[in-house]
C-alpha positions in Angstrom: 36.9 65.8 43.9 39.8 66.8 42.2 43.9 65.7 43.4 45.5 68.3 44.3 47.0 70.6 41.2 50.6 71.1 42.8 53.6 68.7 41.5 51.2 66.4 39.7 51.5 64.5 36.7 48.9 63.0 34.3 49.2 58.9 32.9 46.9 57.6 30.9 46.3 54.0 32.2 44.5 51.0 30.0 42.2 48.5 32.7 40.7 45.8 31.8 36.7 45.7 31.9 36.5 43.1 35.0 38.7 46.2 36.7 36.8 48.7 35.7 33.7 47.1 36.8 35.5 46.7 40.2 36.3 50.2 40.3 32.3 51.3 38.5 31.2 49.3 42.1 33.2 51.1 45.0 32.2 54.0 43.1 27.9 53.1 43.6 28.8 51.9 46.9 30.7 55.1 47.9 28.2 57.9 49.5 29.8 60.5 47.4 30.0 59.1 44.5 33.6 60.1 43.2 34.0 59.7 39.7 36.4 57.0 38.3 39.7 58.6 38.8 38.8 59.9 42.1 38.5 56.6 42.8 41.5 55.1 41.0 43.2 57.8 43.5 41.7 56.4 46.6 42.3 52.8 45.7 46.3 53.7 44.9 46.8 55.5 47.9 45.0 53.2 50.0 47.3 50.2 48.5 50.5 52.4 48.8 49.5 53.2 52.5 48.9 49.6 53.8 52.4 48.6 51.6 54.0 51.8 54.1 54.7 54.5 51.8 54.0 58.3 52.7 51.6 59.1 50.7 50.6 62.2 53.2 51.3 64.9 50.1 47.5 64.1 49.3 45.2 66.0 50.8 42.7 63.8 52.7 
């Protein structure tokens, strides 16, 4: 799945391995199988929502 194309912006980001193998495992353990910065997206937005930020721009 790709974000939405309208009033994006792309970052390139540096993790560290023990993150990306964090990441590499919701990914298998996900039923869809979202690639890695699909779920770089979820894990952002899920941290932004439980901190209380309106983060509804993103299409669920």
């Amino acid at each position: 799945m790709a974000p939405p194309k309208r009033d994006t912006k792309a970052i390139m980001v540096r993790l560290h391995a023990a993150t990306l193998e964090a990441i590499d495992d919701l990914i298998d353990k996900a039923d869809d199988q979202p690639s890695r910065p699909e779920m770089v997206r979820r894990v952002l937005k899920q941290s932004l929502r439980d901190q209380g930020y309106d983060v509804r721009e993103w299409i669920d």
